[in-house]
N, C-alpha and C positions, 0 to 999 in steps of 0.2 A: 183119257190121256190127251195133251193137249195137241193140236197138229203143230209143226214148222213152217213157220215165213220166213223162207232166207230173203235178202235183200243183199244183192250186189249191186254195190255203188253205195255210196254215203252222201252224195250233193243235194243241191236244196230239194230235188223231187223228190227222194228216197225223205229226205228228211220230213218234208210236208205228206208225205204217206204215210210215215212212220209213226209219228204226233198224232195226224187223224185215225188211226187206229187205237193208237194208245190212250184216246180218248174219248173214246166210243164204247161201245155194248160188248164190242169183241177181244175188249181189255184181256178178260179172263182166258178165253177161247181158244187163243194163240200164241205161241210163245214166238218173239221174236230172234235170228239171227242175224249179222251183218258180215260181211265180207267187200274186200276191198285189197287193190296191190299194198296198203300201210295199215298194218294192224294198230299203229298209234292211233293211228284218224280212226278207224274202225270203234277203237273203244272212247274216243273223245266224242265222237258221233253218239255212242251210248249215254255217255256223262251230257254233254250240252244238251238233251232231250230229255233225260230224265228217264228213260228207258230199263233202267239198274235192274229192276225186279223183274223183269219179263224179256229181257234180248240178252243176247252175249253175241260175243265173236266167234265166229267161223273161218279159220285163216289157215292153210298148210302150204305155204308156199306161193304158186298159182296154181295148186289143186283144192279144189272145192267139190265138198260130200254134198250134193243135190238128193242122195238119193231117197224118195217116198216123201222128197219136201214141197212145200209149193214156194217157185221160188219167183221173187218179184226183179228181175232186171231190169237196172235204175242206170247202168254206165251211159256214156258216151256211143254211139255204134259203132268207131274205131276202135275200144274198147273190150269191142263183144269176145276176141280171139285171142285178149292177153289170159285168159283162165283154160284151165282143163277143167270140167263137169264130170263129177265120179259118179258113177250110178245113175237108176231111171227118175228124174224127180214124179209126182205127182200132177202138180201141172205148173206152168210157166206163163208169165204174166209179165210183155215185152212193153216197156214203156220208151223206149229208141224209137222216135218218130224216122221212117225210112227205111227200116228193115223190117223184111216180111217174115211170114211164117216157116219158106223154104229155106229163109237163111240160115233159121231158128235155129231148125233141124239138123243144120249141117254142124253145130254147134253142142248143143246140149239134148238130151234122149227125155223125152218126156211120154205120160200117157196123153196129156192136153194141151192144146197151147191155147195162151189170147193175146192179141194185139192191143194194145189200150195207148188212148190219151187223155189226161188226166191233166189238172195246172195246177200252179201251186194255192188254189183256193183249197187243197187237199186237207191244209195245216189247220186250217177251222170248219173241215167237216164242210166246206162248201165248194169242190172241186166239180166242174162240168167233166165229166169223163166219155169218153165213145169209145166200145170194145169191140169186137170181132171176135169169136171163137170157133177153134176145131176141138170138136171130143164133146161129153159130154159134163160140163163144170156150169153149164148159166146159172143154177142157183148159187151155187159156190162163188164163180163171177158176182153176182147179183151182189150177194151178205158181204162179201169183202170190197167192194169197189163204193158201193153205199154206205159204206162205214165213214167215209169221207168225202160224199156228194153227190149229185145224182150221176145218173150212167143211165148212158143212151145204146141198146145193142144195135149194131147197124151191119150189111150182109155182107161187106165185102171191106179188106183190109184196106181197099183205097180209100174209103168213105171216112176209116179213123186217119189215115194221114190230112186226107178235106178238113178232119174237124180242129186242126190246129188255126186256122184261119177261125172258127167259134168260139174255141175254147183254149187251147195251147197257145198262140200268141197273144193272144185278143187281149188278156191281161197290162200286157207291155204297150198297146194302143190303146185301151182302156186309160192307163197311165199319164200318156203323152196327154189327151187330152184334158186332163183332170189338172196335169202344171198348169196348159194352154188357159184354163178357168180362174185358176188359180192368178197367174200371172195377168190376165184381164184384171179384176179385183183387184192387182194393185195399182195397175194402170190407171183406174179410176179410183184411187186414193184411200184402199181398207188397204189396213195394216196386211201384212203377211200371214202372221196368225193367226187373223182373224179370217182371211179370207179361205185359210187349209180346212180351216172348222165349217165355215159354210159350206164349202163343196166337195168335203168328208158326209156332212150332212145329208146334202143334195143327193149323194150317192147310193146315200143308204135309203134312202124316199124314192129315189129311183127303182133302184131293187123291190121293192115291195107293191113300186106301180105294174112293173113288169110280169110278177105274177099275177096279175090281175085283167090286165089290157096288151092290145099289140102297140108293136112302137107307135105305128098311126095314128090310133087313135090317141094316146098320150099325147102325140104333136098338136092333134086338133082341139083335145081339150086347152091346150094351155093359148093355143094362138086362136086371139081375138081380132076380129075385121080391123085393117086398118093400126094396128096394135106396135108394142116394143119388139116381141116375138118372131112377129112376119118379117118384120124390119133387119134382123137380124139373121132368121132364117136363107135370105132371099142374096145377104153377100155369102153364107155358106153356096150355096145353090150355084151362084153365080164364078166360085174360086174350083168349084166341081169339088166340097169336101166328101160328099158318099161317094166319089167315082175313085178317089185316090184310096179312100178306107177298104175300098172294095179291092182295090189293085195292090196293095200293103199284104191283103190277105190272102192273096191268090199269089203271091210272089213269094210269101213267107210257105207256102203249099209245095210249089216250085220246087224252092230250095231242097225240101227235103228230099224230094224224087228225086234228085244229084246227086245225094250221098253215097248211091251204091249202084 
């Protein structure tokens, strides 16, 4: 019999977890449910993912049957208090950066909990995820959290809210500077289109240096004495761009400890 993944909340997290599973090993394994304050959005969330044959909706109101389910909380953490949780679920898997486990509790009845952060690399099975768990589920954590990328256990709930500055925002500063290359490249007169394909490129060569080398030494392979590289390197150095990447992600860290 298959077990339940509820998922409360439908937004892009839920959505990039949802995909990454649905397209993974644990297709068969698990059935999916959704839930949400709009059973429209709920079943359009079904329909836009392609999910038909393996989720359904789970909706009574704001009372939601958790019970014996594992269930993945995807809201907002303003969010967390618009439902009632009926029964004990099986375990619970809080993806609300800023709310702890003690929250959890006062919320929904579980035999497990875990704290996770996960990004939306989820949606192709290449999410950097950090969990935290109480009870005894890390294999269960392990098979379901790696169905959509790797997962790092770390010992204390603070260390997953830290890994938003690795992995939860980093995405969005990953980003910025990927325009910032972009937009150089046109500066120096390649078309637009051509220059998104380059440093689409770039990216994807980057990833595959990374598993291989630390960033340092990737810097020293490419920067030669006297070179275009160093040249380049040394007005970074000089605008302080690692000191502000650093303080972006220790600020975006911040934030979340404010939430509650």
């Amino acid at each position: 019999m298959s077990k339940t993944l509820l998922f409360v909340g439908y937004g892009s997290m839920a959505k990039a977890i949802a995909y990454g599973i649905s397209h993974s090993d644990l297709r068969n394994k698990y059935k999916l449910e959704i839930a949400g304050r709009d059973l429209k959005k709920a079943q359009a969330f079904i329909k836009d993912n392609h999910l038909e044959d393996i989720a359904s909706t789970c909706l009574e109101s704001s009372v939601i049957d958790v019970n014996k389910k594992i269930v993945i909380l995807c809201v907002k953490p303003y969010a967390l208090g618009n439902f009632q949780y009926k029964g004990n679920a099986s375990s619970v898997y809080s993806v609300m950066a800023g709310v702890d486990i003690v929250m959890l509790k006062e919320h929904i009845r579980s035999d497990n909990y875990a704290k996770v952060m996960p990004n939306v690399g989820a949606r192709y099975q290449k999410s950097s995820t950090a969990v935290c768990i109480e009870g005894n589920i890390k294999e269960e954590a392990s098979e379901i959290l790696s169905s959509f990328g790797k997962v790092v256990f770390v010992d204390s709930e603070a260390l997953v809210d830290a890994s938003i500055a690795t992995g939860g925002s980093s995405p969005a500063f990953l980003a910025l500077i990927a325009q910032a290359l972009i937009d150089a490249g046109v500066r120096e007169g390649i078309r637009r289109d051509d220059a998104l394909a380059l440093v689409r490129a770039t990216f994807e060569g980057f990833a595959h240096l990374l598993l291989e080398q630390t960033p340092d030494e990737i810097i020293s392979s490419i920067t030669s004495p006297g070179g275009t590289t160093i040249e380049g390197l040394c007005v970074l150095e000089d605008r302080a761009v690692r000191g502000a990447i650093i303080s972006a992600c220790h600020q975006a860290v911040a934030k979340s400890k404010k939430k509650h």
